[in-house]
GUBALO-626016 format. One record per residue: residue in one letter; x, y, z of N, C-alpha, C, CB in turn. Coordinates in steps of 0.2 Angstrom, whole numbers, plus 5000, padded with zeros to 4 digits. Atoms other than C-alpha are relative to their C-alpha. Glycine has a CB too. Layout:
BEGIN
aXYZXYZXYZXYZ ...
END
This chain:
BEGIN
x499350005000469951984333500350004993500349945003 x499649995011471052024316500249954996500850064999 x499750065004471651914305500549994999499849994994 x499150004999473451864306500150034993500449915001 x499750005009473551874287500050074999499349974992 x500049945002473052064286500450055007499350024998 x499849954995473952214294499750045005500350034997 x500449954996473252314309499950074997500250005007 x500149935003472452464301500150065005499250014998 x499749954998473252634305499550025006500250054993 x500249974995472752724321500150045000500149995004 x499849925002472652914320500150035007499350054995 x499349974995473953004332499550055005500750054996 x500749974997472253094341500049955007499250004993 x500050034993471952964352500549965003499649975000 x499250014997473752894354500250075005500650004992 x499849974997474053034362499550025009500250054996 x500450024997472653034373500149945005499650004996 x500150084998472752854376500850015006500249934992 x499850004997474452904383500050055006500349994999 x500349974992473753044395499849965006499450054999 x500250034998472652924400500349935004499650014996 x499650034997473952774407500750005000499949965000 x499449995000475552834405500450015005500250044996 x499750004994475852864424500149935003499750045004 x499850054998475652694428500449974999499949995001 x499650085003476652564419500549995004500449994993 x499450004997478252634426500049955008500250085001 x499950044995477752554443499749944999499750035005 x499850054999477152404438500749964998499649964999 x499250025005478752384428500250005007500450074993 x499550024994479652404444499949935004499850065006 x500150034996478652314456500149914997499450035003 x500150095004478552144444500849974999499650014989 x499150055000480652154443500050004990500049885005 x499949995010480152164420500950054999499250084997 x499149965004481852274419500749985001500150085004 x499250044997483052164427500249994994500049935005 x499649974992484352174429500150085000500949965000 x500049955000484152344424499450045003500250014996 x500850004998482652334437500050105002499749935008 x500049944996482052534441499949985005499650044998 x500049984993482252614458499450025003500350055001 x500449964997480852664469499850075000500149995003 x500049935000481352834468499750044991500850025003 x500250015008481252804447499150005001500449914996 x501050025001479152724450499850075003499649925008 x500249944997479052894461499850064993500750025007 x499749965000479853004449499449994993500750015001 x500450025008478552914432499450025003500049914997 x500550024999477052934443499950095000499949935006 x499949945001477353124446500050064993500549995003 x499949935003476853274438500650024999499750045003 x499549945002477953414432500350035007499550084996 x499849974994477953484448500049985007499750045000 x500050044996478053354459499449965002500150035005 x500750045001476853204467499850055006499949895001 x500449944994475753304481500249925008498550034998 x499450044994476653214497499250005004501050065006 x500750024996475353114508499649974997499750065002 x500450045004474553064494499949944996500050024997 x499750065004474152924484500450014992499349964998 x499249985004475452914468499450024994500749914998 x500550005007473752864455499550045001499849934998 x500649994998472052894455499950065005499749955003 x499749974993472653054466499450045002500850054999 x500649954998470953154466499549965002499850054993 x500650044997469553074475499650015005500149945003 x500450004994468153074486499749945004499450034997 x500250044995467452954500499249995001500350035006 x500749994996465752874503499949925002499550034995 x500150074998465052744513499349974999500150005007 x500650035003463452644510499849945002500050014994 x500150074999462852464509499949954994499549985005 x500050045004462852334498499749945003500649984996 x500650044998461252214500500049964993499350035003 x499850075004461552044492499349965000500749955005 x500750025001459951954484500149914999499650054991 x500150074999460751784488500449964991498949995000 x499950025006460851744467500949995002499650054994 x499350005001462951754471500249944999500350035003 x499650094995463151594481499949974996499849965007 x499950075006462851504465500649984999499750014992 x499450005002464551554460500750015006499950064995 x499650004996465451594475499849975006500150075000 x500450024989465251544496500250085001500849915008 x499649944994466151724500499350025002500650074996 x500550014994465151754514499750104999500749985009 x500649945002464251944507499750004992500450085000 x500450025003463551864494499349965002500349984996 x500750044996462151774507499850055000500049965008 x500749955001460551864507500350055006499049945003 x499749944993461052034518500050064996500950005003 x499749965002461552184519500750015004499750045000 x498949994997463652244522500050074998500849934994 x499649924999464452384527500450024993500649995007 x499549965003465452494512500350055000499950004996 x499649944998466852604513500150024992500849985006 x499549995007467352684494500250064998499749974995 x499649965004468052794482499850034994500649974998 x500249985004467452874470500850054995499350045003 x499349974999469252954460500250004991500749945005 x499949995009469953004441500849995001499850084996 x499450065002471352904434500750084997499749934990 x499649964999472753054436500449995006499750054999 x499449984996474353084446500150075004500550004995 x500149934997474053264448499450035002500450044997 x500349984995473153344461499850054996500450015006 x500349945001472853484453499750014992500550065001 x500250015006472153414437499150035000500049914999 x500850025000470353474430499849954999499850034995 x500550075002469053344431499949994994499250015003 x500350025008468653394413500549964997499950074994 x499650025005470153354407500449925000500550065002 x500050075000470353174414499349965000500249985006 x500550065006469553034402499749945006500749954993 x500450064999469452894414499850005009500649924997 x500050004993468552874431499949935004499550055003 x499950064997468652754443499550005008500950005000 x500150014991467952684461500349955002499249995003 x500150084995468652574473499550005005500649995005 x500550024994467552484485500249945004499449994998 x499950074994467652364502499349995001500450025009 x500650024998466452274504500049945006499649964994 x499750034994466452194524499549965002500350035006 x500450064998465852034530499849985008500349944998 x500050024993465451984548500649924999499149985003 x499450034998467051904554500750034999499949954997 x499449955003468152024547500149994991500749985004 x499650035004468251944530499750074994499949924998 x500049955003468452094515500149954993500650055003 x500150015009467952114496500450084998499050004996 x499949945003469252264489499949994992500650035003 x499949985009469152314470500350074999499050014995 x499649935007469852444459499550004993501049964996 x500449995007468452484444500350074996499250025002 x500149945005468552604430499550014996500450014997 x500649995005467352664417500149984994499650074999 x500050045006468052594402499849954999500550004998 x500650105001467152404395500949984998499049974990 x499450055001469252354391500550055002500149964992 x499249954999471052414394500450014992500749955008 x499949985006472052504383500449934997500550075000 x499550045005473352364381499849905003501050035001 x500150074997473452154384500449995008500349954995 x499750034997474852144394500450045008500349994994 x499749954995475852224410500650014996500149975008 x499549975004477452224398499750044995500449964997 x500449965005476352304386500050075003499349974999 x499949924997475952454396500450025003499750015005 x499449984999477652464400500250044993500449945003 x499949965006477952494384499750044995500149984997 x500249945000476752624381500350045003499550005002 x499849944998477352734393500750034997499949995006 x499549995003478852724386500150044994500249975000 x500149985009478452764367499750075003499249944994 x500449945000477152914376500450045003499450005004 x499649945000478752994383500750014996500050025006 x499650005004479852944371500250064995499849944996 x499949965001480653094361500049984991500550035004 x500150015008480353014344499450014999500049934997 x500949955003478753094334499949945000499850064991 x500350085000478652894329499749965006500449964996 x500250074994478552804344499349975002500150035007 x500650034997476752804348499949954995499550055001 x500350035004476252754330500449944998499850044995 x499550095001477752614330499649965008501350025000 x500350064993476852564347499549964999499750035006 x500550005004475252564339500049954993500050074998 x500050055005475752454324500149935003500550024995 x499850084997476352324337499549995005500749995004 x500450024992475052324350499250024996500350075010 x501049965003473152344337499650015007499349924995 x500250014996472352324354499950075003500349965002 x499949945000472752494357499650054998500450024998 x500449965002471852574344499350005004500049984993 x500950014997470152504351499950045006499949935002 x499849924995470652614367499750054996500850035001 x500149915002470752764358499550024997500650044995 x500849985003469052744348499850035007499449934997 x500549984994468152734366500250075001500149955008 x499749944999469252884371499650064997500549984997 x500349955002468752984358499349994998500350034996 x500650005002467052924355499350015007499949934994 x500350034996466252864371499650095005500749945004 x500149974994465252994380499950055006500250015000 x500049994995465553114394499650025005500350015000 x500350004995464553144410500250035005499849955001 x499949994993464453244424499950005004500050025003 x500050034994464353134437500349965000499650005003 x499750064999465253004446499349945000500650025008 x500550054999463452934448499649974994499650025006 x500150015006463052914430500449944996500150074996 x499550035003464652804426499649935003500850035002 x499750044997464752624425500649985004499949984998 x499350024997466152544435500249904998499850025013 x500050095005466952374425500949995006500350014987 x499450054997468352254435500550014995499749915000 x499750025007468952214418500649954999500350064996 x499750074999470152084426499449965003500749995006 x500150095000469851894428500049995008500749944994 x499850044991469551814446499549944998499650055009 x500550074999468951644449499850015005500349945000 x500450004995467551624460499849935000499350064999 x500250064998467251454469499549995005500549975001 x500650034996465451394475500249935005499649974993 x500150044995465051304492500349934999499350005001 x500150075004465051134479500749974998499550004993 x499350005002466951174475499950024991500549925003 x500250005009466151204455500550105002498750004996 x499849925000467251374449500050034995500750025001 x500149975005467051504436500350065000499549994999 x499649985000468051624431499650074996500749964997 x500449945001467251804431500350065000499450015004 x499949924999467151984428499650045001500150034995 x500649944998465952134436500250044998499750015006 x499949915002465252294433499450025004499850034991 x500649954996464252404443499850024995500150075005 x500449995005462852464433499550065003499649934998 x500149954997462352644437499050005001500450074996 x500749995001460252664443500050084997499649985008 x500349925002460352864438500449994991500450075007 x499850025009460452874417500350064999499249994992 x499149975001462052944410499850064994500749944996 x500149935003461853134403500550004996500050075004 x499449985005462853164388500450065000499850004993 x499949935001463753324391500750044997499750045006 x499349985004465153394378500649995004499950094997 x499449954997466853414384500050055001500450004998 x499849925000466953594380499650035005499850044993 x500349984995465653624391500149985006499449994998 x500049994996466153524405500850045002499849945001 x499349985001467853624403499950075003500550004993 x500349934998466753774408500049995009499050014995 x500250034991466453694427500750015003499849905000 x499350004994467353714441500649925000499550025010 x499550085000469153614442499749945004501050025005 x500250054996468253504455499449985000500250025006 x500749995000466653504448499649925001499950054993 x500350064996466353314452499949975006500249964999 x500150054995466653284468499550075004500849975005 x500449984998465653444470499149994998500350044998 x500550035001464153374461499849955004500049994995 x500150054996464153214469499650025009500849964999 x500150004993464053284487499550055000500550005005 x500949985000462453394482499649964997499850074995 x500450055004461753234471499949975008500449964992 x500050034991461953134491499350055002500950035007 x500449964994460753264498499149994996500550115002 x500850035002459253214486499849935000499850024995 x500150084998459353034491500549974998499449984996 x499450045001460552884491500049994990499749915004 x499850025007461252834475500249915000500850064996 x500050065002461352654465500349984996499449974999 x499750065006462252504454499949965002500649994999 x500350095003461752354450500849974999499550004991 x499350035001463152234453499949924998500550005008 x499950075004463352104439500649965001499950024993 x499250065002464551964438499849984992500049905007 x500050025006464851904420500649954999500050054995 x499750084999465551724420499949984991499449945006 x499750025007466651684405499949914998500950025001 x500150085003466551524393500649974999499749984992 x499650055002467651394387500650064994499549924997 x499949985004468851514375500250084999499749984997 x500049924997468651684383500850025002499450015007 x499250004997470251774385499750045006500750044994 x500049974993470151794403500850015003499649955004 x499349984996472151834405500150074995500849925001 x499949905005471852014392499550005002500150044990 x500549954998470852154400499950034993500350045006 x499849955006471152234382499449964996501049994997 x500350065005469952084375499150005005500849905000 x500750014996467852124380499849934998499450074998 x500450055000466951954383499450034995499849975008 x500749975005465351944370499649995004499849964994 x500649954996463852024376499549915001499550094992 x500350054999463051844377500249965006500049974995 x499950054995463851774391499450045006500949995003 x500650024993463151734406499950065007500249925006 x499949944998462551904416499449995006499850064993 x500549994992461951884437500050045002500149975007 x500249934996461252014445500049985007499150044998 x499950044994461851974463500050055006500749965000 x500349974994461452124473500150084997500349965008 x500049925001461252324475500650045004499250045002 x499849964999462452444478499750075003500249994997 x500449934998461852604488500650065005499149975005 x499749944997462852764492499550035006500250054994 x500349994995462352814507500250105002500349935005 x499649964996463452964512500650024996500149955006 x499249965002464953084503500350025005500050064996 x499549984997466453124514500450014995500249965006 x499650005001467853224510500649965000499950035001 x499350065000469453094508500550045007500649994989 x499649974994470353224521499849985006500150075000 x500350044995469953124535499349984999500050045007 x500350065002468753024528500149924999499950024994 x499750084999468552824529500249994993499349945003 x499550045007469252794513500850025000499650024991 x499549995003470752884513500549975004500050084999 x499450045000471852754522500049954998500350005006 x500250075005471052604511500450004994499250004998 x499750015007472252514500499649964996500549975000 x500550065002471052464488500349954995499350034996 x499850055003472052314482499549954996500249985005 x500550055002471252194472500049935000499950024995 x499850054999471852044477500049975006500350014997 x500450004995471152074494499349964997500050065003 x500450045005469951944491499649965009500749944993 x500450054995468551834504500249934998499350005000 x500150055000468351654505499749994994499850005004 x500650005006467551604488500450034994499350055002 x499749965004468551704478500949994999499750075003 x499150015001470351704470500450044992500249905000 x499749965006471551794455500049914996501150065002 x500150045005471351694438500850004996499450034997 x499650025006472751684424500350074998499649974994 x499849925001472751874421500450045004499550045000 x499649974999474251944427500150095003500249984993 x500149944997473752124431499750035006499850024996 x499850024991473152094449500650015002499949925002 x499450014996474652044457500350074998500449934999 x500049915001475252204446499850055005499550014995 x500349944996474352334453500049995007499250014997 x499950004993474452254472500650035000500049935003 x499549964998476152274471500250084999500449974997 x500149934998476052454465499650055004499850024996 x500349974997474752494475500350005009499449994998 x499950014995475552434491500650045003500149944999 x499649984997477052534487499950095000500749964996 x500449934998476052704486499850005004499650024996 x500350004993475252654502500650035006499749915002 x499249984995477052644510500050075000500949984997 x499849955002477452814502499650035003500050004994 x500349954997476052904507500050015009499449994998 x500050014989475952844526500650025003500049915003 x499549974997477552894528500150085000500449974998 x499849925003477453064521499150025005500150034987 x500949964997475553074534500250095003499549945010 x500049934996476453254541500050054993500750015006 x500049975003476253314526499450024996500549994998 x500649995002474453274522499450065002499849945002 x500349984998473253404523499449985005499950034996 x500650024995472053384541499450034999500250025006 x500749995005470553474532499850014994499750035002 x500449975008469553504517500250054998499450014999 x499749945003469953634505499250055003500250004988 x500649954999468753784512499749975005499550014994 x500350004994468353694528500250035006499849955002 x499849954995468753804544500449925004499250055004 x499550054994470253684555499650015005500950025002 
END
């Protein structure tokens, strides 16, 4: 962390701008949904109109994350969880998964190259009905601390001052550290090469009622190919979810699903802020893709992967960006479900 005494060293306008490719659609909705603007709270049609491309959002769809593929699989639990949790798919098993494989864009008709951050949701289902949803991305922290924070990014990224970003940037250092990953971190073609990080806070409470307040990451079994940008800019616009569902047909794919349980001091209410590489790291069971479905009538594509959908054992900590993102995502669920006659009934290039 920096030293109050000294000033945050300048951030060069390269990955500022970047940084706001990469979240500038969202804020606007949780700014909505949290009520931050009152009394000049935005409209619905306003969260619609931030989350949207140039040329509209693609109707049917989801608002964020809008590009995605579907897969199902199982997650076989090695027992070690229930130290930290009772939820009931951490006992020695295996459980059903529905998920997502998806890149952190608005528009539909985005190249894969050209989006920095990817993401999966996953369910993970219990006997009884009880449910584990998540929301992951591949970054180890978020650009900023706060939900007002990212509100006011997006604002500075479409602000019509040349300064804005770098006056955002001088108030928020936090940022910069973004935009290194950004530009240094990288890229891969595949969705099965990525890790997948939480990067919010939950508390997890054991059988004993003891609780601890954690974060996970899926931890890919296939090792991550470095390959240029320029080169993956050569690939076809869809060239991930086209790889992924010929990578399915030579066998299941894996992650390793760690929990990393914070100490006494850890800021667990900023996602913007990585715990140190010393804490406490359980390996609590495997993840295995089983199966790629297209999301056009595929089992993922009416799943809200909320994150605050939560089991027994489990619960939202101090960090503020949960409850966030439910409410945005709950109000993109509306949105699409209402517009279903507008959703395409098959796959691009499969015969109706």
């Amino acid at each position: 962390m920096s030293s109050p005494h000294r000033s945050p060293a300048p951030v060069a306008l390269g990955p500022l701008v970047l940084i706001a490719l990469v979240v500038g659609a969202v804020a606007a909705a949780f700014a909505y949904t949290a009520g931050w603007l009152s009394p000049q709270r935005v409209t619905p049609d306003k969260v619609v109109d931030a989350f949207a491309p140039p040329g509209g959002p693609a109707l049917g769809h989801r608002r964020n994350h809008v590009k995605g593929i579907c897969f199902t699989g199982v997650f076989e639990a090695n027992g070690a969880g229930s130290s930290l949790s009772e939820a009931p798919m951490f006992q020695p098993g295996q459980y059903p998964v529905i998920g997502r494989f998806n890149l952190a864009t608005s528009d539909i008709k985005a190249p894969d190259a050209t989006v920095r951050v990817r993401g999966m949701g996953l369910q993970i289902a219990a006997p009884g009905g009880q449910l584990w949803r998540m929301a992951m991305i591949d970054p180890p922290f978020f650009p900023v601390s706060t939900p007002q924070a990212l509100y006011g990014l997006v604002k500075a990224s479409g602000s019509k001052d040349p300064d804005a970003m770098k006056t955002f940037a001088g108030a928020h250092p936090e940022l910069g550290h973004f935009g290194a990953w950004a530009q240094s971190a990288p890229w891969t073609g595949s969705y099965a090469e990525e890790p997948y990080n939480s990067l919010n806070s939950f508390v997890f409470t054991s059988a004993t009622g003891a609780a601890s307040v954690v974060r996970w990451s899926l931890l890919p079994a296939a090792p991550p190919v470095a390959v240029p940008p320029d080169e993956l800019a050569k690939r076809a616009p869809d060239f991930l979810e086209q790889e992924i569902t010929e990578r399915i047909k030579s066998g299941p794919l894996r992650w390793t699903l760690v929990i990393h349980v914070a100490e006494a001091g850890d800021p667990t209410s900023d996602p913007s802020q990585a715990w140190p590489q010393n804490r406490r790291a359980i390996d609590v069971g495997t993840l295995t893709v089983q199966n790629i479905d297209p999301e056009v009538n595929g089992p993922c594509r009416d799943i809200n992967y909320d994150p605050t959908v939560l089991p027994r054992g489990m619960g939202t900590s101090d960090d503020p960006f949960p409850a966030a993102r439910s409410s945005a995502y709950r109000r993109s669920y509306d949105l699409r479900t209402a517009e279903a006659a507008d959703y395409p009934h098959t796959a691009a290039g499969a015969t109706p």
